[in-house]
C-alpha positions as CSV (number, residue, x, y, z in Angstrom):
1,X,-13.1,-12.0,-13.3
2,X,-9.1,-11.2,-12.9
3,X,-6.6,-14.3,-12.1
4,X,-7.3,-18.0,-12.8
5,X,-9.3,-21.1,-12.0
6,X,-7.4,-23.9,-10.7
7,X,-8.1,-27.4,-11.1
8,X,-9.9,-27.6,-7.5
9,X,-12.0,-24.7,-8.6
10,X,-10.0,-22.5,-7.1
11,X,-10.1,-18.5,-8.7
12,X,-6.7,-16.9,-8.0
13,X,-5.3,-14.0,-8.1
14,X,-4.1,-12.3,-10.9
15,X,-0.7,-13.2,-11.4
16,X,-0.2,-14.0,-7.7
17,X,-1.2,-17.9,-7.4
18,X,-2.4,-17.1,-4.4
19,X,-6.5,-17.6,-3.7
20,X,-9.2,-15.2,-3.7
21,X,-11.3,-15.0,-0.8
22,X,-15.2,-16.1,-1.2
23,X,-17.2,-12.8,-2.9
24,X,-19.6,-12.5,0.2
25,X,-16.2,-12.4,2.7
26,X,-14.7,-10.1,0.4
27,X,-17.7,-7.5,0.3
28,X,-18.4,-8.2,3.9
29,X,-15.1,-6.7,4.5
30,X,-15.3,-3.8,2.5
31,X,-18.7,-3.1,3.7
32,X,-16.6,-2.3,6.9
33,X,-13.9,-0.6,5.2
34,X,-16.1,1.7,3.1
35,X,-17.8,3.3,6.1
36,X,-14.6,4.4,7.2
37,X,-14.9,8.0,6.5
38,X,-11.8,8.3,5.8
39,X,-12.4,6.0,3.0
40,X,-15.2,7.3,1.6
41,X,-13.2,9.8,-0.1
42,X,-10.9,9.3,-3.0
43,X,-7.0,9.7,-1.4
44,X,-6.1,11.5,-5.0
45,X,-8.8,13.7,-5.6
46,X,-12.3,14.9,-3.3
47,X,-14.4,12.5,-5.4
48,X,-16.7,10.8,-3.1
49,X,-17.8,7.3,-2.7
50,X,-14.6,5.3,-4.0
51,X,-14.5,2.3,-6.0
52,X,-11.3,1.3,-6.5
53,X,-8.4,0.6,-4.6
54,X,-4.4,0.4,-4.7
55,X,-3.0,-2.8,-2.9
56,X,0.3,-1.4,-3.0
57,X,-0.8,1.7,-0.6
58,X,-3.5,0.3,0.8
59,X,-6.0,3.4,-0.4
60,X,-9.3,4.0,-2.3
61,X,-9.5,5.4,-5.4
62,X,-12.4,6.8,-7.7
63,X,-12.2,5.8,-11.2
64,X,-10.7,8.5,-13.0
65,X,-7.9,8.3,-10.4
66,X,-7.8,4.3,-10.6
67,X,-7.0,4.9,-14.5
68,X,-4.0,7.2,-13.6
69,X,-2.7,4.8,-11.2
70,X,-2.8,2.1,-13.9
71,X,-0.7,4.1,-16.0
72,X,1.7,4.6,-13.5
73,X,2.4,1.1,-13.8
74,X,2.2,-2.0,-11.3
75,X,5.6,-1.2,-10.3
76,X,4.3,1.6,-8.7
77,X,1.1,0.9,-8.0
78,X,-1.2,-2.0,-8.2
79,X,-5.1,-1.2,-8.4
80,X,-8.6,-2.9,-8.8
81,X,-12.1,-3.0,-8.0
82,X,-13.3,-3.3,-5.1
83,X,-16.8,-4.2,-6.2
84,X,-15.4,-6.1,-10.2
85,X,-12.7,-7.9,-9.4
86,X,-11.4,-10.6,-6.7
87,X,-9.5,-10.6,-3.7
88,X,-7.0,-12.2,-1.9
89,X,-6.9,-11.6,2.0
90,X,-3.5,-10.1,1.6
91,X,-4.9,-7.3,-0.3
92,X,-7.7,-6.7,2.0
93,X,-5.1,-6.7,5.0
94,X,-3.4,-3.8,3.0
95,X,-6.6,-2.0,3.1
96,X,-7.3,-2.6,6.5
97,X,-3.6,-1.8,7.4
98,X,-3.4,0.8,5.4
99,X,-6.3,3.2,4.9
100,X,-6.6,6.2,3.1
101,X,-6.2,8.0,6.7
102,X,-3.1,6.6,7.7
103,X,-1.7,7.2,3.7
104,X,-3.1,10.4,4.0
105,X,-1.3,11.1,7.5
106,X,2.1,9.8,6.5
107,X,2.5,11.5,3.4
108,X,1.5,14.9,5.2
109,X,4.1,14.3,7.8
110,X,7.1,14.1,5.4
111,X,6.1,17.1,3.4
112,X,3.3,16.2,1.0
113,X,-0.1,18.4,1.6
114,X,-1.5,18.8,-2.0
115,X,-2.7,15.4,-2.5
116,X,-4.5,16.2,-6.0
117,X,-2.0,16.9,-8.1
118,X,1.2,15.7,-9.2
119,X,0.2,12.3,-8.3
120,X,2.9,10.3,-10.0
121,X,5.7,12.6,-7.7
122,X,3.5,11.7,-4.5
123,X,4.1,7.7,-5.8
124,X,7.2,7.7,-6.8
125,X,8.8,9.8,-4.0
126,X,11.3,8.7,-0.9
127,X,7.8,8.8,1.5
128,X,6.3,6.4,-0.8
129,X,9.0,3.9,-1.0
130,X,9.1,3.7,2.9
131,X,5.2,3.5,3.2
132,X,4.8,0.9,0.7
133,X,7.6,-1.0,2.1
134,X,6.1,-1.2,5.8
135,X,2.8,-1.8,4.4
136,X,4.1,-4.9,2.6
137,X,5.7,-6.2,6.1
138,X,3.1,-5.3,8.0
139,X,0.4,-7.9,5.3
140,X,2.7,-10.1,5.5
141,X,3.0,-10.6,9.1
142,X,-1.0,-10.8,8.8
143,X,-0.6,-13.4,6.8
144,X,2.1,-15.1,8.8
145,X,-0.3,-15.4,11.5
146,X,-3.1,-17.1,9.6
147,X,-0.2,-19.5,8.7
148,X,0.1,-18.3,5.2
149,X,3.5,-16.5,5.5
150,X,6.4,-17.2,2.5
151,X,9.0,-15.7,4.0
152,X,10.8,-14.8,7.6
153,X,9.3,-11.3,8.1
154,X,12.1,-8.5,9.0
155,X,12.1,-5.3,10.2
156,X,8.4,-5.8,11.7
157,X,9.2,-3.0,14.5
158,X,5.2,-2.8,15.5
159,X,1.8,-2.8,14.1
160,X,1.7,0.7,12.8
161,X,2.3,1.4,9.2
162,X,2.9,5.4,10.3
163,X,5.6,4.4,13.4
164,X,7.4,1.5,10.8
165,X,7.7,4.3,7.4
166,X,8.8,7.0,9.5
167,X,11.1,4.5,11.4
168,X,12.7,3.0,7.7
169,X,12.6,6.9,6.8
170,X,14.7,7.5,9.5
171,X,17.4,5.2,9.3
172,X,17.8,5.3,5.5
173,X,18.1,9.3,6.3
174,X,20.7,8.4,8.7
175,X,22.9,5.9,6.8
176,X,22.5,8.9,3.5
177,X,23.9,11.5,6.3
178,X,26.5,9.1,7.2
179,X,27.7,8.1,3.9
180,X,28.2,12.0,3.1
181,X,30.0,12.6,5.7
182,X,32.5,9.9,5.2
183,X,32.8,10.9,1.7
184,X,33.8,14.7,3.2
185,X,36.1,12.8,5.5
186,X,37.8,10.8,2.5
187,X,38.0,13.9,0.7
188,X,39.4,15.8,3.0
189,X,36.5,18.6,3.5
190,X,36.0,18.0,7.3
C-alpha cells in the first residue's frame, strides 16, 4: 500500500493528504478505462495490456516503461499501479481526461511521431509542459465540481485537454515571438 492511514482509517495518498478512493470504485473505473483501446496499449512502447499509469499525463504504461518514467523523476512524471497501488479520484480524472489517445494525438500534432524512443525528450519537451499543464486544470476543475477544489481554477478555456495545450502552446508561442521582436526593435535590427 502507497500513502498513509489516518486516524479515521482513512488510506491517503502518497504524499498528497488527499484520500484514496475505495479499491472496488477504483478498479471499477479502470475496468472502463482499460477497454479503451487506446489504452490497451502502452503510450511508450507497443507492449500490450498496460499496467501502469502516469498521473501527470494521464497515460498507461507497461512496466518496463513505468521503470523509465520513475527514473525520470516525479518532477516529470508521476507513475503507479493501476492494479498495486491506491487512488485518489484526482488521478483517475487524469486518466479519464487524459487518455493515451488524446496524449498520443497532441504530441503528434506538435511534431512528435516516434513515440518509442527518446522518451525523456518527449517528457521534458515544450508539448509536454503545455499538455501536463491543461491536464492539471482540467482535474482540478473535476474536482472543483465534486466540491473538492483548493484553488480558483484559471485558464479553464473548455473541456478538452487537446483544444487547452494547443491553446497555452499558442500563446506562449506568441508572447516568445513578441519578446524577440522587441528585443530586434531595442536593438535596432528592424
Amino acid at each position: 500500500m502507497s500513502g498513509n492511514i489516518r486516524a479515521d482509517g482513512a488510506i491517503t495518498a502518497a504524499g498528497r493528504g488527499q484520500s484514496c478512493i475505495p479499491t472496488a470504485d477504483k478498479n471499477a473505473q479502470f475496468r472502463k478505462l482499460k477497454n479503451i483501446p487506446a489504452n490497451t496499449i502502452c503510450f511508450d512502447c507497443p507492449n500490450t495490456r498496460p499496467t501502469w499509469a502516469s498521473t501527470t499525463y494521464g497515460v498507461f504504461l507497461c512496466l518496463d516503461c513505468s521503470a523509465a518514467h520513475r527514473n525520470m523523476g516525479v518532477h516529470v512524471t508521476f507513475v503507479r499501479s493501476v492494479d498495486l497501488d491506491e487512488w485518489t479520484q484526482r488521478q483517475i480524472d487524469a486518466m479519464r481526461i487524459g487518455g493515451n489517445e488524446n496524449a498520443k494525438k497532441f504530441f503528434r500534432k506538435h511534431g512528435l511521431t516516434d513515440f518509442h524512443s527518446k522518451t525523456e525528450k518527449k517528457y521534458t519537451s515544450k508539448a509536454a509542459a503545455a499538455y501536463r499543464a491543461e491536464l492539471a486544470k482540467l482535474v482540478e476543475a473535476e474536482a472543483a465540481k465534486r466540491g473538492e477544489g483548493t484553488a480558483a481554477v484559471g485558464g479553464v478555456v473548455g473541456a478538452n485537454v487537446l483544444d487547452n495545450a494547443d491553446a497555452a502552446m499558442k500563446n506562449e508561442s506568441d508572447a516568445e515571438a513578441s519578446a524577440k521582436l522587441e528585443a530586434a526593435r531595442a536593438n535596432g535590427s528592424v
